[in-house]
N, C-alpha and C positions, 0 to 999 in steps of 0.2 A: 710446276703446274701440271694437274693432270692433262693426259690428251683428251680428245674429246669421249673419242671409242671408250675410254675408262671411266669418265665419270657416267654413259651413257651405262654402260654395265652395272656401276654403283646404285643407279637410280631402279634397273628393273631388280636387281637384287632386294633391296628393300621393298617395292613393288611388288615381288614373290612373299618376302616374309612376311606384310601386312594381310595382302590374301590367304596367304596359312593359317593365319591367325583367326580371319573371319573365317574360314572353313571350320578351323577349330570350336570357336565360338558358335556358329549354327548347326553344326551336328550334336555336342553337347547337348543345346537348348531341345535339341528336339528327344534325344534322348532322356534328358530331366524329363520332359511332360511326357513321354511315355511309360517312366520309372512312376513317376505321380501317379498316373492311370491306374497301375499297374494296385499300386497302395492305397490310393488315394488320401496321398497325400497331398494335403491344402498345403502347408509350407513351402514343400517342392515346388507346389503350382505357381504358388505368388514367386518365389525367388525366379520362375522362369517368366513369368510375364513383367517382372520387374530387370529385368534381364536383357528386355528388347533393345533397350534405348540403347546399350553396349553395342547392340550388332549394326542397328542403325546408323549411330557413330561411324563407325569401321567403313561401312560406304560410303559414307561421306569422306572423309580420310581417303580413303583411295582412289573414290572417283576426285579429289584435288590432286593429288599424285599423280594419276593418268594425266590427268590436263596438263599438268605439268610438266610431266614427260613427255608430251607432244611439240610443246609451245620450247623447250628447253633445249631439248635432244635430236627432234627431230628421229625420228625411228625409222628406219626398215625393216623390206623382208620378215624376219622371225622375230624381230623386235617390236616391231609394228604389229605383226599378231597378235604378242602376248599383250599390248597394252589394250589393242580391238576387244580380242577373249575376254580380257580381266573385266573391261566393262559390262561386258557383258555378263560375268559368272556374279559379279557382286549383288545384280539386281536378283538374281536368282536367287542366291542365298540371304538374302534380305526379305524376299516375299517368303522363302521355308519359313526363316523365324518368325514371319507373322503367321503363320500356321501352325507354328510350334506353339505360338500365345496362345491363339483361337483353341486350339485344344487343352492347353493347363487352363482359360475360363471355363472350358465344359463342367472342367473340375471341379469346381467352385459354385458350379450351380447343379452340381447333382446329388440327390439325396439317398442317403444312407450309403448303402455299399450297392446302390446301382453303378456305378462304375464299374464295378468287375463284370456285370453282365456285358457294357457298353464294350469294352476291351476283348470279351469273346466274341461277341458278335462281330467287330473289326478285326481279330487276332491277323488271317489272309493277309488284308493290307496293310496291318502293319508291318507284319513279316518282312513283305515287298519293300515299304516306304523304305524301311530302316538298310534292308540287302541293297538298292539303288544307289541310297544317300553313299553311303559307303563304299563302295565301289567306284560311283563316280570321286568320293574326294580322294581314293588312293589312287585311280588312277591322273588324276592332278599330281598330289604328288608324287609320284615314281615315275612321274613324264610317261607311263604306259598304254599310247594311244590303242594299242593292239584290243587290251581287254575290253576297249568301249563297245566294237564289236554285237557283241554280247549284252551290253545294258539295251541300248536301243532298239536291240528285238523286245525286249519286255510290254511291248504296248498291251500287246493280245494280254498276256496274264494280267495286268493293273484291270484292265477291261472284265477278264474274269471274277477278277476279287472282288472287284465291285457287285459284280451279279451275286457271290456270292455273301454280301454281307448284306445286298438286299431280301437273300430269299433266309438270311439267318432272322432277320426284322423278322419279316413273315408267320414265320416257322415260332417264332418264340412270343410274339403275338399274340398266335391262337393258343398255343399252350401255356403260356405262363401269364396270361393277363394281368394277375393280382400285382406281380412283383414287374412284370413289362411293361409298363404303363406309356400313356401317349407322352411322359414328359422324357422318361428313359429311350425310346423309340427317335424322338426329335434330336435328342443329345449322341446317338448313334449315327444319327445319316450326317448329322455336322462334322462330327468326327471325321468319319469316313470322306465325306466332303474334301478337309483340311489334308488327309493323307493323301489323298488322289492328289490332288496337287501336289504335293513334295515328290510325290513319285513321278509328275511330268514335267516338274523344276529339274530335279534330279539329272532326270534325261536332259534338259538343254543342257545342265554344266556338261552332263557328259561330250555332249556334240558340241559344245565349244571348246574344250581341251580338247577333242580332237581337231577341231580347225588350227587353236595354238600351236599345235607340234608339227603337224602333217601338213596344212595349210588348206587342207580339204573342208568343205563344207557336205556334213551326213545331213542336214537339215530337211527332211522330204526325200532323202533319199532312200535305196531299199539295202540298207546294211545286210 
């Protein structure tokens, strides 16, 4: 019979590969609807908003797994963190991929090839969204509390971008009315909308992999 320590390690192991998996799945997702954006591609779009209920899934799954690691195992210490984190990371990455939808439907409802305006005028924060996401999921997996550092200064820039993709609206507004119209303008600040967000989800994964390893809480704090 295993001891206990062994199957408690069995359980966050699988615990670890499930969460991989959903990190896998909602950077994907969010990289499909910005590859869509990019093409505008409908197909892309629908396969990523058909796509959600996979990710959805995945939290659920996991968040029974933590419970069950709780009620089974009993955890401590750094064991008891990662199952703390994990619940915490899953909700995060569950609300990206609802943002990752909310963006491939812009797709779906924008005409002609206004989407490639909508995509420059966002380009800044997508830039951002995409450099965060990625960052924080490598530093999950490479256990690399060090590099979070770094992601959680980013407020000021997301802050930026945003000013910046309002004053692109503006800007492209007065000059291109025929082809910038109020329907392309609305499909722009949603967008941007959906990004901001994955840029301040992002950041929590990040500050809760650092609480995972280090046992620190960056939350409100000045990294």
């Amino acid at each position: 019979m295993l001891s206990h320590e062994t199957q408690t390690q069995q359980m966050i192991s699988n615990l670890r590969t499930r969460l991989l998996v959903m990190f896998a799945s909602t950077t994907i997702a969010f990289d499909e609807a910005l590859d869509a954006l990019h093409s505008g591609n409908v197909g892309k779009a629908i396969a990523v908003i058909e796509g959600d209920d996979t990710i959805n899934s995945l939290e659920v799954e996991i968040d029974n797994l933590c419970l069950s690691l709780l009620v089974k195992a009993q955890p401590v210490a750094k064991d008891l963190r990662f199952v703390i984190g994990t619940l915490r990371i899953i909700n995060d990455l569950e609300r990206i991929g609802d943002e990752a939808t909310i963006i491939a439907e812009r797709i779906l409802n924008i005409e002609d090839s206004s989407y490639k305006l909508v995509e420059e005028t966002n380009k800044m924060l997508i830039n951002l969204a995409q450099t965060i996401l990625h960052k924080a999921t490598n530093a999950f997996k490479d256990q690399d509390a060090e590099s979070i550092f770094h992601i959680c200064k980013l407020d000021d820039e997301i802050s930026q971008a945003e000013m910046t993709v309002m004053q692109n609206i503006m800007t492209k507004t007065e000059k291109e009315a025929a082809s910038f119209n109020s329907y392309t303008t609305m499909h722009s600040i949603l967008v941007s909308r959906s990004l901001n967000r994955i840029c301040r989800r992002a950041i929590n994964i990040a500050e809760h992999t650092y609480f995972i390893y280090k046992g620190e809480n960056l939350k409100h704090a000045h990294c």
